[in-house]
C-alpha positions as CSV (number, residue, x, y, z in Angstrom):
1,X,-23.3,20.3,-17.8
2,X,-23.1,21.1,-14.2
3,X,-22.7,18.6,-11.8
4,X,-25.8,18.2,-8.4
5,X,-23.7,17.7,-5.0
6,X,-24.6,14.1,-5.1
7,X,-23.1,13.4,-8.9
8,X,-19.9,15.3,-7.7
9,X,-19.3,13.6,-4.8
10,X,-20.4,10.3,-5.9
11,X,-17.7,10.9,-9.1
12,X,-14.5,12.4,-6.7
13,X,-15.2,11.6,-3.4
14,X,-12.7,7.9,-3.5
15,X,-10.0,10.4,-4.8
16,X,-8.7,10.7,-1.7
17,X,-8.7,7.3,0.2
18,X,-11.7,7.2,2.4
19,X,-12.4,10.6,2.5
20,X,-15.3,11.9,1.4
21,X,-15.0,15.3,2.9
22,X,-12.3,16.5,0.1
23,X,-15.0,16.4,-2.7
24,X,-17.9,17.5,0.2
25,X,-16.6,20.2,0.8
26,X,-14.6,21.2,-2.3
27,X,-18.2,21.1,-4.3
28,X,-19.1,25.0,-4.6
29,X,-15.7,25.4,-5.5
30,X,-14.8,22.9,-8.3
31,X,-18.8,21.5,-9.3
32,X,-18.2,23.0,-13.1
33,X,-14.5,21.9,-13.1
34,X,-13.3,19.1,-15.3
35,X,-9.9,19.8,-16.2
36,X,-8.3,17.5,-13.8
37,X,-5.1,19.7,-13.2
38,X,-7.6,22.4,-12.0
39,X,-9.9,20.0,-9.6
40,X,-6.5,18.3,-8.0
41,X,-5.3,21.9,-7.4
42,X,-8.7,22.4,-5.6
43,X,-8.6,19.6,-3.6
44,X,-5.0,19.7,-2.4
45,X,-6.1,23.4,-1.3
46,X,-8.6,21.6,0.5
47,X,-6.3,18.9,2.2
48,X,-3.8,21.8,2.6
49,X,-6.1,24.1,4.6
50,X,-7.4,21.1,6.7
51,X,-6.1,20.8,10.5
52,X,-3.5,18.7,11.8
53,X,-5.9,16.1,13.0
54,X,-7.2,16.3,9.9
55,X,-4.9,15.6,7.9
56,X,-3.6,12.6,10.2
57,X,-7.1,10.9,9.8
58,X,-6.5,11.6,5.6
59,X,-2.9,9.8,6.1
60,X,-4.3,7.1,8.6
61,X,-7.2,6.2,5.9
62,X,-4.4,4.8,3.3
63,X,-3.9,0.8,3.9
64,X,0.0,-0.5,4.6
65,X,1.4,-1.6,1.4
66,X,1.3,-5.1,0.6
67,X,-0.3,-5.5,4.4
68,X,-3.6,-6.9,6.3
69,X,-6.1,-5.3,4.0
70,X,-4.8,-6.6,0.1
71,X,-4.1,-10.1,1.4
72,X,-8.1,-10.1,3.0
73,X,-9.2,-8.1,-0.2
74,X,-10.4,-5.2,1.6
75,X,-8.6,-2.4,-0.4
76,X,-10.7,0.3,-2.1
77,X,-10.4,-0.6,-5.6
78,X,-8.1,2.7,-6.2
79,X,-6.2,1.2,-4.0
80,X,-6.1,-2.2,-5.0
81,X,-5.0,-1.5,-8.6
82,X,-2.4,0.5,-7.4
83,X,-1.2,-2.0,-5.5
84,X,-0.9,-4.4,-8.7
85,X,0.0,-1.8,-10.9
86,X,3.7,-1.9,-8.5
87,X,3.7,-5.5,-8.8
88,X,2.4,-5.4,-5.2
89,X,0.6,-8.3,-5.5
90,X,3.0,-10.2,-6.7
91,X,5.6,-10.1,-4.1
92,X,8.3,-13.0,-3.5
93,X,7.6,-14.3,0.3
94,X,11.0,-12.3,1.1
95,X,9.9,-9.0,-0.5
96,X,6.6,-9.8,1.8
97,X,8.3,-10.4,4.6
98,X,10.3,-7.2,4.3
99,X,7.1,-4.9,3.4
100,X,5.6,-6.1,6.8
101,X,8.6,-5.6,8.3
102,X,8.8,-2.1,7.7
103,X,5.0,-1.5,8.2
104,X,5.7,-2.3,11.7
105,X,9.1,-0.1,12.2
106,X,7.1,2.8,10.1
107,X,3.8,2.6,12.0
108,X,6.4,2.4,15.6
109,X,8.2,5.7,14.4
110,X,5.3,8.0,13.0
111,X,1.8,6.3,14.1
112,X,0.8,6.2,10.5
113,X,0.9,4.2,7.7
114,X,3.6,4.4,4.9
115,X,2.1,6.5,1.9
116,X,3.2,6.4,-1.3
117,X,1.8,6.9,-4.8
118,X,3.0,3.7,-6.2
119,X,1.6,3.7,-9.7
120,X,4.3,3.4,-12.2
121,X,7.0,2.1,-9.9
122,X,7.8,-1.2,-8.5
123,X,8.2,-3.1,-5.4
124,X,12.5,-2.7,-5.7
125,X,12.0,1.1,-5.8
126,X,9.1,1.2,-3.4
127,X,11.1,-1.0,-0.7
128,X,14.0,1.4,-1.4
129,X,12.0,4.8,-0.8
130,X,10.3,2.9,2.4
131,X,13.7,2.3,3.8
132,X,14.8,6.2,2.8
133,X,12.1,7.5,4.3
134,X,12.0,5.7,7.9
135,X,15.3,8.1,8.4
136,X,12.9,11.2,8.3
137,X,12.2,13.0,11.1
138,X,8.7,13.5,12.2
139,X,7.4,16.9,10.8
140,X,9.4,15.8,7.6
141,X,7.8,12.4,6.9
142,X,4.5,13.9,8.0
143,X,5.1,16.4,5.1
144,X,6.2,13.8,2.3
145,X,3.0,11.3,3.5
146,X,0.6,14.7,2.7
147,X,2.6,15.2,-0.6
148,X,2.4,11.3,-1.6
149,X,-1.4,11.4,-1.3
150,X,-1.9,14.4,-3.4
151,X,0.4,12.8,-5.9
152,X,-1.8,9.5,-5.7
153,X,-5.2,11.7,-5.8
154,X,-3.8,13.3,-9.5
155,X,-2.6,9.9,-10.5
156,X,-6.7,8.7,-9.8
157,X,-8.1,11.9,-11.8
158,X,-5.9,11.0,-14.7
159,X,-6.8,7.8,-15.0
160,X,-11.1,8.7,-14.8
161,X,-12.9,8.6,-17.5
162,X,-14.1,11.7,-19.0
163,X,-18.0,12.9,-18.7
């Protein structure tokens, strides 16, 4: 059954983190789509096609892991499990004080938060990649973050229930 503009975007538009506009304006597109292989390829084309600006908004939407917004409880709930899914939540007050220490040297370097799609690892490998990737150059890292969230948005269509 297809789905009204509303339904669709009500249904995909927390796939990507505070951006509506991926499931706004991939609607015509993917409305009758439910394989969710097909409607993450849609979206990414979306993202993809989007303008630099863009795309920095879409990577500045994503919360610092293990920062500000899960100890106030203000993560979107995608978010949120993710976090805990890593074992995010759970951190030792050293593995805490190293996450915010390299939110800070990240957010310094590249203006933007660290994104990664953290579901099905844990806080030793996340710290590790965090570390890796703060020796990326700029249009690199830029790159990876863009990658990260498309990963995260098919990790959140696998895990939706089905109509």
């Amino acid at each position: 059954m297809p789905q009204t503009y509303d339904q669709f975007v009500d249904r995909y538009g927390g796939i990507y983190e505070n951006s509506t506009w991926v499931a706004e304006e991939t609607y015509a597109a993917a409305a009758d789509v439910w394989d969710a292989g097909q409607l993450a390829n849609i979206f990414a084309s979306c993202v993809d096609e989007a303008a630099h600006d863009r795309k920095l908004t879409l990577i500045r939407a994503h919360p610092d892991l293990a920062g500000k917004a899960a100890i106030a409880g203000d993560l979107t709930e995608e978010s949120n499990d993710e976090q805990s899914s890593a074992g995010i939540d759970r951190c030792t007050s050293e593995e805490y004080a190293q996450f915010q220490l390299l939110n800070a040297q990240y957010l310094e370097k590249f203006d933007f938060p660290f994104v990664m799609a953290v579901r099905n690892s844990n806080r030793g490998d996340i710290l590790r990649t965090f570390a890796q990737r703060l020796k990326n150059g700029d249009k690199t890292e830029f790159a990876t973050a863009i990658a990260e969230i498309h990963k995260i948005a098919r990790l959140r269509l696998a895990v939706m229930d089905k109509p």
